[in-house]
DSSP file (Angstrom, degrees, kcal/mol; ACC not computed):
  #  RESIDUE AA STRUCTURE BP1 BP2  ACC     N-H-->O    O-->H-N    N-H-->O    O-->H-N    TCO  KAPPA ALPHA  PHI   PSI    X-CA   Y-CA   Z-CA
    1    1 A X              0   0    0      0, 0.0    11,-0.1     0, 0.0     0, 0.0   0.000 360.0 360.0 360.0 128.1    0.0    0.0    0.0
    2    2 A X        -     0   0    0      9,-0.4     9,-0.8     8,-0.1     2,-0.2  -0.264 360.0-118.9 -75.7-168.7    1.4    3.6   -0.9
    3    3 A X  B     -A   10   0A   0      7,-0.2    20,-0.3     1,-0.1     7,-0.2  -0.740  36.7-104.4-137.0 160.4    1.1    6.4    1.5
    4    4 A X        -     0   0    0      5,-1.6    20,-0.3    -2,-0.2     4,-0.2  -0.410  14.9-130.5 -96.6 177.6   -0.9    9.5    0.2
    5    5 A X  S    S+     0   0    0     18,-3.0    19,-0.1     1,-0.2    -1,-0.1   0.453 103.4  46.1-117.3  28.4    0.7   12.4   -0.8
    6    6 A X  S    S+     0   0    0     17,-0.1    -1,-0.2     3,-0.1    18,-0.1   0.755 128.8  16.8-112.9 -49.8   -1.5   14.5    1.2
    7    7 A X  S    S-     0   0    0      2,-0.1    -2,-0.1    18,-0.0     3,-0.1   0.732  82.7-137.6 -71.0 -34.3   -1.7   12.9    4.4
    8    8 A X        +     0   0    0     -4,-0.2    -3,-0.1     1,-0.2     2,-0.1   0.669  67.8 123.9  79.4  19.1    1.3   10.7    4.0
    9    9 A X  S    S-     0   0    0      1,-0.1    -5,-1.6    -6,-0.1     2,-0.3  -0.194  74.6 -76.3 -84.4 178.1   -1.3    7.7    5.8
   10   10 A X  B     -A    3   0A   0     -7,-0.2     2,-0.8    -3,-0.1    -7,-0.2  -0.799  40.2-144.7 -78.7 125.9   -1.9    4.2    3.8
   11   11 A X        -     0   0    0     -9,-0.8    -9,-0.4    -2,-0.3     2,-0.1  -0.861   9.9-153.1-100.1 104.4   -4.3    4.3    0.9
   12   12 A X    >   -     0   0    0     -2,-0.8     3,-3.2   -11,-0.1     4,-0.3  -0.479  31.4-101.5 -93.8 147.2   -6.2    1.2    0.7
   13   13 A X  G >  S+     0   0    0      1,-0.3     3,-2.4     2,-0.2    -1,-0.1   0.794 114.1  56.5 -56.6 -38.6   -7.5    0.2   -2.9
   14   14 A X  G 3  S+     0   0    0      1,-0.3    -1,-0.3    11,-0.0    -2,-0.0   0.448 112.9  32.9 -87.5  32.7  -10.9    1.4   -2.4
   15   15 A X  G <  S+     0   0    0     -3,-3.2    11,-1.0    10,-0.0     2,-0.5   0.184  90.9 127.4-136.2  21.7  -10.5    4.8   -1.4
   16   16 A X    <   -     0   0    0     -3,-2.4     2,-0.5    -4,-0.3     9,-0.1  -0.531  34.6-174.3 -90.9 129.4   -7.3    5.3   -3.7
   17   17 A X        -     0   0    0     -2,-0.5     7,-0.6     7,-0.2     2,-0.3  -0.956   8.4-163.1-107.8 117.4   -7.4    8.3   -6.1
   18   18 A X  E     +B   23   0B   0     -2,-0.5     5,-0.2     5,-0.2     2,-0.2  -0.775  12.6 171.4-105.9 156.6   -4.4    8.5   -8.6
   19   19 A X  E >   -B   22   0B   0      3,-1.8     3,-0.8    -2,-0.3    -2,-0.0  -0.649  68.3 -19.2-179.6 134.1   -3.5   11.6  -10.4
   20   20 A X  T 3  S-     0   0    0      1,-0.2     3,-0.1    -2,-0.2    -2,-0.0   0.905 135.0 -46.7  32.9  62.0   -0.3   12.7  -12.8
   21   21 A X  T 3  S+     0   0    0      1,-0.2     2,-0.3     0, 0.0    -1,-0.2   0.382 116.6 122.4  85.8 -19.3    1.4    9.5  -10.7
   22   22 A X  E <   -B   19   0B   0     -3,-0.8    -3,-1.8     2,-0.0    -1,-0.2  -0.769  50.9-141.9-116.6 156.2    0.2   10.5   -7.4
   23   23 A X  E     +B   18   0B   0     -2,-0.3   -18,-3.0   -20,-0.3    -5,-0.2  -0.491  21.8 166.9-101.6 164.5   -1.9    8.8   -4.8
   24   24 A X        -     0   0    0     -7,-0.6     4,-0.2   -20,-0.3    -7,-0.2  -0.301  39.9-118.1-157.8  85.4   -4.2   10.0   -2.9
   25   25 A X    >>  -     0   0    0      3,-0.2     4,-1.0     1,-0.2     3,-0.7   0.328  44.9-117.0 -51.6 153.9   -7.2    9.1   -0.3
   26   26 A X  T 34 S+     0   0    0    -11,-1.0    12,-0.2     1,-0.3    -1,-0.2   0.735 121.9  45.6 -72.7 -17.6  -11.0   10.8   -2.0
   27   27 A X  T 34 S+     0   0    0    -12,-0.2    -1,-0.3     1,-0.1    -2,-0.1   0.477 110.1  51.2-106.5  14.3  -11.4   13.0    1.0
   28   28 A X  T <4 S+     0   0    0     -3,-0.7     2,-2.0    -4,-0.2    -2,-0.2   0.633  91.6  84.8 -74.7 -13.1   -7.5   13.8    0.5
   29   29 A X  S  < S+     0   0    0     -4,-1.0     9,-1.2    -5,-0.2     2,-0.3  -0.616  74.3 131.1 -97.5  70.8   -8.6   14.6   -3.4
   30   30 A X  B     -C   37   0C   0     -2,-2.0     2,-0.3     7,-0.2    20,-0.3  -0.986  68.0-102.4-132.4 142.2   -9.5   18.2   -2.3
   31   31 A X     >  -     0   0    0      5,-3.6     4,-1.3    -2,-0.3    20,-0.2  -0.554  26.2-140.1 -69.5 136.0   -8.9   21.7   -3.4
   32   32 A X  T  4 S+     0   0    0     18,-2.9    -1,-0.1    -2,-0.3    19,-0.1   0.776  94.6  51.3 -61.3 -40.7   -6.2   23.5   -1.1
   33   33 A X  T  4 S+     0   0    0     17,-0.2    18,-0.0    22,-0.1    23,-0.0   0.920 133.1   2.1 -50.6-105.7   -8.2   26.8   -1.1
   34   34 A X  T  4 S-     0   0    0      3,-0.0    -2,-0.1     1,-0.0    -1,-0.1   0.421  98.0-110.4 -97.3 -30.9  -11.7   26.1   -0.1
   35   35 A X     <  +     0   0    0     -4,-1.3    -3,-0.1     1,-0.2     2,-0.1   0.792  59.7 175.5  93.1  32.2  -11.3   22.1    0.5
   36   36 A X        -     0   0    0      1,-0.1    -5,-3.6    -5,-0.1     2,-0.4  -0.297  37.4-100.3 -43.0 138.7  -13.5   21.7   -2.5
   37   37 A X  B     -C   30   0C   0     -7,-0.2     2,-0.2    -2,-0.1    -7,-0.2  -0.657  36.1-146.5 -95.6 154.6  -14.2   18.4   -3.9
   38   38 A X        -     0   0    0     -9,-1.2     2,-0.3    -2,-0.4    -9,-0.1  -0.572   5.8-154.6-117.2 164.0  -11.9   17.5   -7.0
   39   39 A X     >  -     0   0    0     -2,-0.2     4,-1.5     0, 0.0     3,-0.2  -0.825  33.3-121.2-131.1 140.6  -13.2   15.3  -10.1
   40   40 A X  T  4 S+     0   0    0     -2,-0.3   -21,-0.0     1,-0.2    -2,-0.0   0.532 122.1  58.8 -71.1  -0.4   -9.7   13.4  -12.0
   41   41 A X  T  4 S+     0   0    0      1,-0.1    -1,-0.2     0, 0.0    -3,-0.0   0.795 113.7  27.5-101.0 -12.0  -11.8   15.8  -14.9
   42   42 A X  T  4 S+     0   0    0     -3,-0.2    11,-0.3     2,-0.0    -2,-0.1   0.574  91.1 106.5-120.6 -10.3  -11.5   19.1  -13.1
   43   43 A X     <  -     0   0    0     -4,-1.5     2,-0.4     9,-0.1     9,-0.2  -0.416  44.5-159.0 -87.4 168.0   -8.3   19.3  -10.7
   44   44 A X  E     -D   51   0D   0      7,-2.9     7,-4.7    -2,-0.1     2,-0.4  -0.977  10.3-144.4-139.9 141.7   -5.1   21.3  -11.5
   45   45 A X  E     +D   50   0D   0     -2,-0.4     2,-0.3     5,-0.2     5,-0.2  -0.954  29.2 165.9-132.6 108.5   -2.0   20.5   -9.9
   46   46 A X  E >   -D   49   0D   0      3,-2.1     3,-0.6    -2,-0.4    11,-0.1  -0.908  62.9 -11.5-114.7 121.4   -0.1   23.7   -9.2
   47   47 A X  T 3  S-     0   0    0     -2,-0.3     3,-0.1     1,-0.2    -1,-0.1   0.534 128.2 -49.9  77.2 -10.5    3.2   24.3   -6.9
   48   48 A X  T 3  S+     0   0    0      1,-0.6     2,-0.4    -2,-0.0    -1,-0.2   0.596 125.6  94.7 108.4  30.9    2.9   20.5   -5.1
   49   49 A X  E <  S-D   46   0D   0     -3,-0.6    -3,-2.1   -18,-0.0    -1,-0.6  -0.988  72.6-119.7-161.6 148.4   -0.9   21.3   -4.4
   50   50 A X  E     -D   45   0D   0     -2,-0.4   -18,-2.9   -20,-0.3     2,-0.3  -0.670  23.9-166.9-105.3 154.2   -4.0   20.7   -5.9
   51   51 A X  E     -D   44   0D   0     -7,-4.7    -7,-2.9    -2,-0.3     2,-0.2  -0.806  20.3-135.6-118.0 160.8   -6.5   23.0   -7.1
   52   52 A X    >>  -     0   0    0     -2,-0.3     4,-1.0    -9,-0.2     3,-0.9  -0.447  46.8-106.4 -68.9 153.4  -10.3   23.2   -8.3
   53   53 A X  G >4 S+     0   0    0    -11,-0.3     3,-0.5     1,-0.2   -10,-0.1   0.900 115.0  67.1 -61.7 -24.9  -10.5   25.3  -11.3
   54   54 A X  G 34 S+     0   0    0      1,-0.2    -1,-0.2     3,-0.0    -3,-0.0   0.159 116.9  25.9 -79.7   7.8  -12.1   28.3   -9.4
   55   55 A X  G <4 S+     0   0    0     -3,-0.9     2,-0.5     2,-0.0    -1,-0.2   0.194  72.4 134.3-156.6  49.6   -9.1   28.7   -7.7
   56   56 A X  S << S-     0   0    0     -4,-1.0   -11,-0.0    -3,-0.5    -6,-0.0  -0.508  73.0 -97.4 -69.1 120.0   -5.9   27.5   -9.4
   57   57 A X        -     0   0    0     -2,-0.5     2,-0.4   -11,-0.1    -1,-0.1  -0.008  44.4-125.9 -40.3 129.2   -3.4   30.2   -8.9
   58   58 A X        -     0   0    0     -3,-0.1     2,-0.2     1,-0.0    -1,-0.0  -0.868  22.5-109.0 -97.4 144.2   -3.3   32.6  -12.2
   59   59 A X        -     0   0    0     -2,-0.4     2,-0.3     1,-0.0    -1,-0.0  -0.494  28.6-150.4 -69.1 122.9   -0.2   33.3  -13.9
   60   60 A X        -     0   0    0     -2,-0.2     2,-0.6     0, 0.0    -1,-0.0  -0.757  12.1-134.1 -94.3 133.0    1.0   36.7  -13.6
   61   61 A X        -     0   0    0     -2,-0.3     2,-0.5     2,-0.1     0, 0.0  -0.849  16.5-133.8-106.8 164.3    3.1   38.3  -16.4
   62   62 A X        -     0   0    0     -2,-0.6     2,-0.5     2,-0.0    -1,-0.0  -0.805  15.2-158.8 -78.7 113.4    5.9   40.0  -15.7
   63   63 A X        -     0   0    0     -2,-0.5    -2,-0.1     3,-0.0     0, 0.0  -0.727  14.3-133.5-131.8 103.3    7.0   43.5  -17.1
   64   64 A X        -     0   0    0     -2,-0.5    -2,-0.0     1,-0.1     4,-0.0   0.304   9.0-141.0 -52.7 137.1   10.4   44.9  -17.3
   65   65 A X  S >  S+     0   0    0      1,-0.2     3,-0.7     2,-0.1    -1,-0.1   0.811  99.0  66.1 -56.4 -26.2   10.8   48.3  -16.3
   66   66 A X  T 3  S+     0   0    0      1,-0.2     2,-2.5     2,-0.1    -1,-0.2   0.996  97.7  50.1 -69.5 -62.7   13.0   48.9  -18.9
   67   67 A X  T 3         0   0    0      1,-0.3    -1,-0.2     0, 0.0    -2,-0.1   0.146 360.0 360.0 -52.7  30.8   10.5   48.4  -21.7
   68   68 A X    <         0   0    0     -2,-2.5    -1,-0.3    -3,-0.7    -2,-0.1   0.109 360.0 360.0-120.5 360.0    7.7   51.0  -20.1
């Protein structure tokens, strides 16, 4: 049995959630923000943490001072 990679406990087959390789228990398979429940069709995995779409961190751009 693997350990989850939110709790770091044992995931026993019927409560195991995998996603991009990682395991996970289904009430570990939560959004980080709000503790939202995540779908393998709807989570984003950002920074070592998972997200809902409604609050996956947005990408900021960056703009040199020199070009202003």
């Amino acid at each position: 049995m693997d350990p989850c990679e939110h709790c770091q406990k044992k995931v026993y087959v019927i409560e195991k959630v995998e996603a991009n390789g990682r395991i996970y228990h289904k009430a570990c398979f939560k959004c980080k923000d709000e503790g939202c429940r995540l779908t393998l069709a709807n989570f984003h995995y950002h920074d070592g943490s998972l997200y809902c779409p409604k609050h996956v961190p947005k990408l900021q751009a960056i703009v040199s001072q020199s070009l202003i």
